[in-house]
C-alpha positions in Angstrom: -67.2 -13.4 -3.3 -66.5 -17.1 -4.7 -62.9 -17.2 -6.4 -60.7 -19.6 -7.6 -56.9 -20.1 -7.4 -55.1 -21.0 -10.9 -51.9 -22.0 -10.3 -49.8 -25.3 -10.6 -49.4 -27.9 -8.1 -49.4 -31.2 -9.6 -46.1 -31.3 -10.6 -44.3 -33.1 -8.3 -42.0 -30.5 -6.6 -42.2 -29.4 -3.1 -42.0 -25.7 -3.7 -44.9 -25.9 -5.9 -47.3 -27.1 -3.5 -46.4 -24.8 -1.0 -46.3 -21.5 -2.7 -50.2 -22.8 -3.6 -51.0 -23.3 -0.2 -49.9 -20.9 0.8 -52.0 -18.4 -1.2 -54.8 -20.2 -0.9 -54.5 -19.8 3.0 -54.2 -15.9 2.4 -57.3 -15.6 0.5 -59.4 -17.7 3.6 -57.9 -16.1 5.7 -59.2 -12.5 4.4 -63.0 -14.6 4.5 -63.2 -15.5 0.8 -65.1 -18.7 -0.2 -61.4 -20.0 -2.4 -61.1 -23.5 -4.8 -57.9 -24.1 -6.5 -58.9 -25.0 -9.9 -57.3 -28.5 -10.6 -55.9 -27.8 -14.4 -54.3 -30.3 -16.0 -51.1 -29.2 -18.6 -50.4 -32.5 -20.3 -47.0 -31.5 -20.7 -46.1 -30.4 -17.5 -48.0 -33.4 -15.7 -46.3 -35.6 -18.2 -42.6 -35.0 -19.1 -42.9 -38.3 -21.3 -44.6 -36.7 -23.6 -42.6 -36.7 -27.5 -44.2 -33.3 -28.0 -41.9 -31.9 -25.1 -38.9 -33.0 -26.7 -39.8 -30.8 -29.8 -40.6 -27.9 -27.2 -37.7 -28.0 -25.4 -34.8 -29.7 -26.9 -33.2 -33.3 -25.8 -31.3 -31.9 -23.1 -34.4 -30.2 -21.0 -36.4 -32.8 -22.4 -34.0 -36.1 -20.6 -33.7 -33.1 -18.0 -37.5 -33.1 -17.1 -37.6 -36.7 -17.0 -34.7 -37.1 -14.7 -36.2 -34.6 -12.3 -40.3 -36.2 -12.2 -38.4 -39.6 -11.8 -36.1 -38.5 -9.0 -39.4 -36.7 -7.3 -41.4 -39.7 -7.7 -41.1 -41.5 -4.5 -42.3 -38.9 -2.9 -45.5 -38.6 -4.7 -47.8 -40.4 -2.1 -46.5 -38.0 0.6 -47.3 -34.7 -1.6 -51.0 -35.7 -2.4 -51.5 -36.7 1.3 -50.7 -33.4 2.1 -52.6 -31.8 -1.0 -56.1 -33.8 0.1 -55.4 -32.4 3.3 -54.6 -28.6 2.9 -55.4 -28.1 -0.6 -59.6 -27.3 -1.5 -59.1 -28.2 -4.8 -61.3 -28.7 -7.8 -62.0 -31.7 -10.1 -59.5 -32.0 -13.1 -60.4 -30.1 -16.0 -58.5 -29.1 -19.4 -58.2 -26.0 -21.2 -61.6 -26.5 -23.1 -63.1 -26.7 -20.1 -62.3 -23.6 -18.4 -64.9 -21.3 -20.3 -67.7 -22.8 -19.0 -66.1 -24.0 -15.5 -65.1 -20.5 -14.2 -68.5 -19.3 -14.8 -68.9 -20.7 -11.0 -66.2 -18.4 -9.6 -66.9 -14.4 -8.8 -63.1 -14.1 -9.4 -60.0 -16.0 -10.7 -56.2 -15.5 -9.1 -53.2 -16.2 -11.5 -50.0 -17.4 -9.6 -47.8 -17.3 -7.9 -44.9 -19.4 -8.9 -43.5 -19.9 -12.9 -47.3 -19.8 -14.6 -45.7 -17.1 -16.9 -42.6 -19.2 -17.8 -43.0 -19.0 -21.7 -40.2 -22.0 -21.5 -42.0 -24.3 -19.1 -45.5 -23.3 -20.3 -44.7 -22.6 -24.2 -47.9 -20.8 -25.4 -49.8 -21.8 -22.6 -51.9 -19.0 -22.4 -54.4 -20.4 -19.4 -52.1 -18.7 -17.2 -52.9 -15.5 -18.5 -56.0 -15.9 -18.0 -57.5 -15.8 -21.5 -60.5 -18.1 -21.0 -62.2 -15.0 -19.2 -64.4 -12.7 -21.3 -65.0 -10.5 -18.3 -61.5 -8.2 -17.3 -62.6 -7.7 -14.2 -62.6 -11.3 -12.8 -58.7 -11.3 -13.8 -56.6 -11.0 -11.0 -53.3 -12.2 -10.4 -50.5 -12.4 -7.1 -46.5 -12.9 -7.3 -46.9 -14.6 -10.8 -43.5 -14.8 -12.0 -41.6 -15.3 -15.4 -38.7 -16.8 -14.1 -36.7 -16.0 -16.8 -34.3 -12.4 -17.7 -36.7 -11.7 -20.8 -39.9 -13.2 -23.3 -38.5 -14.4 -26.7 -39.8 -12.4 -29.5 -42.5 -15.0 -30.4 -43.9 -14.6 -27.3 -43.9 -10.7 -26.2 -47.1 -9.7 -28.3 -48.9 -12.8 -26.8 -47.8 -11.6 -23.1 -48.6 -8.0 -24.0 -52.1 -8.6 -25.3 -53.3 -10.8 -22.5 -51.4 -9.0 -19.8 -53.1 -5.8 -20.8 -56.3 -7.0 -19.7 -55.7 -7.4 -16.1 -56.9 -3.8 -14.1 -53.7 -4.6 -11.5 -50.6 -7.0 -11.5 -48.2 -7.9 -9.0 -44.9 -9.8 -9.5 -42.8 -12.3 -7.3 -39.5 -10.3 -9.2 -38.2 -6.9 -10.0 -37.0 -8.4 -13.7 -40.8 -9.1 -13.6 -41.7 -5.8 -13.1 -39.1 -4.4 -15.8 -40.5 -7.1 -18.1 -44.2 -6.3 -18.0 -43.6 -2.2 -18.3 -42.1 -3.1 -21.3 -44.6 -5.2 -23.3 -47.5 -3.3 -21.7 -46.5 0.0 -20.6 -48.2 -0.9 -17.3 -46.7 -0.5 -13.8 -46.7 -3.7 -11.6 -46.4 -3.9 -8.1 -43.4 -6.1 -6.5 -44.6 -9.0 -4.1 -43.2 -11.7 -1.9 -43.4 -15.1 -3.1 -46.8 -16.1 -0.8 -44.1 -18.9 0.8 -42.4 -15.8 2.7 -46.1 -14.1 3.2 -46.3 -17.1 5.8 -44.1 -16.3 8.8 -42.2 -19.0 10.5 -45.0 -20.1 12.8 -47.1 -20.8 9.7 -44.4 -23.9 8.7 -43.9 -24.5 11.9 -47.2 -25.8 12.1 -46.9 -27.8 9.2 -43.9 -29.2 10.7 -45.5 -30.2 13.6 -47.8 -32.8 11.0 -44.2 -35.1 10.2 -43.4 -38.3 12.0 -39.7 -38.0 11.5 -37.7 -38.5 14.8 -34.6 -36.4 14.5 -33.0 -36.3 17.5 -29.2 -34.8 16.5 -27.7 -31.9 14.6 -27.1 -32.0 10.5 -26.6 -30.4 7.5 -29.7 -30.3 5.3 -28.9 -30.8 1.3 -31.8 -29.8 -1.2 -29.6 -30.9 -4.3 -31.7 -31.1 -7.7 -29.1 -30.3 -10.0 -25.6 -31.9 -10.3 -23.3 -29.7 -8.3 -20.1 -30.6 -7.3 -19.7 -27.5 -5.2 -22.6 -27.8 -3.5 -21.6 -31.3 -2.2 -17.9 -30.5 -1.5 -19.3 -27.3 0.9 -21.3 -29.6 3.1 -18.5 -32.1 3.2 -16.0 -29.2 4.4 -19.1 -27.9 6.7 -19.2 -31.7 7.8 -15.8 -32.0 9.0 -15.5 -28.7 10.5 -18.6 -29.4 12.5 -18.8 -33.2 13.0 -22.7 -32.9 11.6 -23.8 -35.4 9.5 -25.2 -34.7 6.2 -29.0 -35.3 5.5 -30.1 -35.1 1.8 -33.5 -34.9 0.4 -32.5 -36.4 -2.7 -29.6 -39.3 -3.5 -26.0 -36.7 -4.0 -25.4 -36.6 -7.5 -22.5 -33.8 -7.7 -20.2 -36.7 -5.7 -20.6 -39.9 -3.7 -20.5 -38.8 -0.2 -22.0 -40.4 3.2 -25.5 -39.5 3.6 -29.1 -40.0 5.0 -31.7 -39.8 2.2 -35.0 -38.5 2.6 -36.8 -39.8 -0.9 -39.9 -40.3 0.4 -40.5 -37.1 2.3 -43.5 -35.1 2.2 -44.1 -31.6 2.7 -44.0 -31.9 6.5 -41.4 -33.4 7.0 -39.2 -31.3 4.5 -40.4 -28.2 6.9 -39.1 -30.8 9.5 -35.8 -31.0 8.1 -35.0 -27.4 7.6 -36.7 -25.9 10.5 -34.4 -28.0 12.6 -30.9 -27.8 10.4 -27.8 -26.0 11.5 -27.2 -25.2 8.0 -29.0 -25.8 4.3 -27.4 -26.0 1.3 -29.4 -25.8 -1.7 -30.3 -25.0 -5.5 -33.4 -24.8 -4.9 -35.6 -21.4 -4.6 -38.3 -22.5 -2.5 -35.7 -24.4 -0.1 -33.8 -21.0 -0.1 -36.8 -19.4 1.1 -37.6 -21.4 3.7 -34.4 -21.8 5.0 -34.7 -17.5 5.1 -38.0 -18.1 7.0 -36.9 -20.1 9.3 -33.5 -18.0 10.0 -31.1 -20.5 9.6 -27.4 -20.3 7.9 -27.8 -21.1 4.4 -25.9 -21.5 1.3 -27.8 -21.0 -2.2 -25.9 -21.9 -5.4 -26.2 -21.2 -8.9 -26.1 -24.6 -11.4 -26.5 -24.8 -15.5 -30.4 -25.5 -14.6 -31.3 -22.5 -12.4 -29.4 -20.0 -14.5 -32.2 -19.1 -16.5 -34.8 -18.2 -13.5 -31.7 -17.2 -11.5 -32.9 -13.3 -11.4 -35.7 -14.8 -9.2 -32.4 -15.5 -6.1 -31.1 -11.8 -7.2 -34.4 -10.6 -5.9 -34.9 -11.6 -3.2 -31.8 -11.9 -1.8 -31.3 -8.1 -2.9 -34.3 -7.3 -1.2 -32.9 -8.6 2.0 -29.0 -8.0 1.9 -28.1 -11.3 1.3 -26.7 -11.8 -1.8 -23.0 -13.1 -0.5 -25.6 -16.1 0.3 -25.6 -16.5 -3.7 -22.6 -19.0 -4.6 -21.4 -18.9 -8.3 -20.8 -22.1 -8.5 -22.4 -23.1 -12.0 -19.7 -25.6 -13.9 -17.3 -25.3 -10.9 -16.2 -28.5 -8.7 -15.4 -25.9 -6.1 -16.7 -22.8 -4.6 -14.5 -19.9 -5.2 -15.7 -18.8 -1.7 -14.9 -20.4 1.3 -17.9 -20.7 3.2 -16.3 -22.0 6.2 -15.1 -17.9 6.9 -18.3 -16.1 6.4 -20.3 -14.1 8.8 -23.2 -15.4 9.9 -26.8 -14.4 9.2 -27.8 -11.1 11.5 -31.1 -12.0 11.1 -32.4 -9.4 13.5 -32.1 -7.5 10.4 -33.4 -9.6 8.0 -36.6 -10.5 9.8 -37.1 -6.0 10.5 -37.0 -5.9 6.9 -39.1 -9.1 5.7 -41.7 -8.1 8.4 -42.1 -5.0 6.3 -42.4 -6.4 2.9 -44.7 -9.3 4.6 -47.2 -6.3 5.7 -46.7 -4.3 2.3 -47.8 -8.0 0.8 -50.4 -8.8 2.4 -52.1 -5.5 2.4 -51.7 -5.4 -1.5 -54.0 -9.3 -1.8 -56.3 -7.9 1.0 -56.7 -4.7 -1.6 -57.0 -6.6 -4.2 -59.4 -9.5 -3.0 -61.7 -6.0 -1.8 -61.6 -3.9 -4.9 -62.5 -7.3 -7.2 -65.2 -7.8 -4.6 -66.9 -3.7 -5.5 -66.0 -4.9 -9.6 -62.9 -2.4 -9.5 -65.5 0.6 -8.8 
């Protein structure tokens, strides 16, 4: 069976790229002949577009520009690493996709935000519409990223979402969303980033030429947080570990190393060999989980939206004091410097279990769309 990954990757973010590979290397590895279909989303690509503004408002307009600016530098590294990993496609719109999936036996939604209805307003590619045929709609860990669909967009959800014979979601406010604009009962999945065990990234880190040869704190900060900053200042002192940041601080001028230009690698590099991470970022969360090291996750005016996507997962593995509430603080209400660490002998029983559960759901999956759901 010949299928095809839909999901986005050329946006500039880390995480992004990742969660892609990392589903694509699933499907291979279960012996499926698997393209990522290279679809271009003008205004995801392209926050400069005046359309977004309309879409999304001035603040999350300047806010979109700010972030593809502030990821920029990096953009060389990412698509080294995507012409090396990634067995993509060549670049095709939204009136292309028809006649362009006719190639493909069967097409995977997700994971990641493709059913973000804020980020992807109307964009109903991710759901798949361009396929006449139901049974070559399939979907893994697709998530909304967001508490609930606005009105406008429920019916649009509910019709397309109907079509698919089986869904799976990254969240269980996912789950609770799509039983109640379809009826239908969706399965709860890891994000494909936690599918891939430690060794997996490991690997990858292994591909960076960065020479780190001392302890530090690793900051992943994308929003401005002041708490954020001030923990790995107090973490700093207490420890005498220098502070290594992926992007420039922006919640306060501290001392730091800066690691603008960082690829994929090397930001594997960076937290795999941490003694703490400090972050607002999901996919930096998660891999800080993967690779069991003491980490601090915190909530900012930006992530609030998606922010049921931490509850989940850090439910799922008893770590939600890991959560700070730090959104509009300068300080963190909790003093980091007193909690207990991570048993991660714990953790890792239960993500082993989850990981299995995962996998087995794809490999099911992948089969069943092979016999046409028979």
């Amino acid at each position: 069976m010949k299928t095809a990954l839909l999901t986005p990757f050329d946006t500039g973010n880390i995480g992004t790229v990742m969660q892609a590979y990392a589903t694509h290397s699933l499907i291979k590895d279960f012996g499926y002949d698997n393209k990522i279909i290279y679809y271009h989303y003008d205004s995801i690509q392209n926050p400069f577009l005046p359309s977004n503004l309309f879409k999304r408002g001035l603040k999350r307009y300047v806010g979109s520009i700010a972030g593809f600016l502030m990821r920029y530098p990096a953009k060389k590294s990412l698509w080294n690493f995507i012409n090396r990993h990634l067995d993509i496609t060549e670049k095709v719109s939204k009136n292309m996709l028809p006649a362009f999936s006719e190639q493909f036996d069967y097409v995977i939604v997700g994971s990641d935000c493709v059913w973000n209805g804020d980020a992807f307003h109307l964009e109903t590619a991710y759901l798949l519409d361009f396929l006449e045929d139901n049974r070559k709609k399939g979907n893994f860990a697709s998530s909304f990223a967001c508490d609930g669909l606005t009105d406008d967009l429920k019916p649009i959800f509910s019709k397309y979402l109907s079509m698919f014979p089986r869904l799976s979601v990254r969240e269980v406010r996912g789950r609770e969303i799509i039983k109640e604009i379809t009826g239908k009962d969706a399965t709860v999945v890891l994000d494909p980033t936690l599918v891939r065990d430690n060794i997996f990234w490991a690997n990858i880190a292994n591909e960076s030429n960065l020479e780190l040869q001392e302890d530090y704190i690793f900051v992943a900060e994308y929003a401005i947080s002041q708490a954020l900053i001030r923990d790995a200042e107090k973490l700093s002192k207490k420890y005498n570990l220098p502070i290594y940041c992926l992007y420039p601080p922006k919640g306060k001028n501290i001392k730091a190393k800066t690691f603008l230009k960082a690829g994929p690698e090397d930001v594997m590099k960076l937290i795999q060999n941490a003694k703490f991470v400090l972050s607002d970022s999901y996919h930096m969360m998660i891999f800080a989980i993967n690779f069991n090291k003491e980490f601090f996750a915190y909530k900012t005016v930006t992530n609030i939206p998606a922010i049921s996507k931490y509850y989940s997962i850090l439910g799922c593995l008893n770590l939600e004091n890991r959560l700070m509430e730090t959104q509009n603080l300068t300080e963190n209400s909790i003093d980091i410097l007193n909690l207990q660490p991570i048993d991660y002998a714990v953790v890792n029983k239960k993500l082993e279990q989850e990981r299995s559960l995962s996998k087995k759901y794809l490999e099911d999956l992948l089969e069943d769309a092979s016999n046409g759901f028979k």
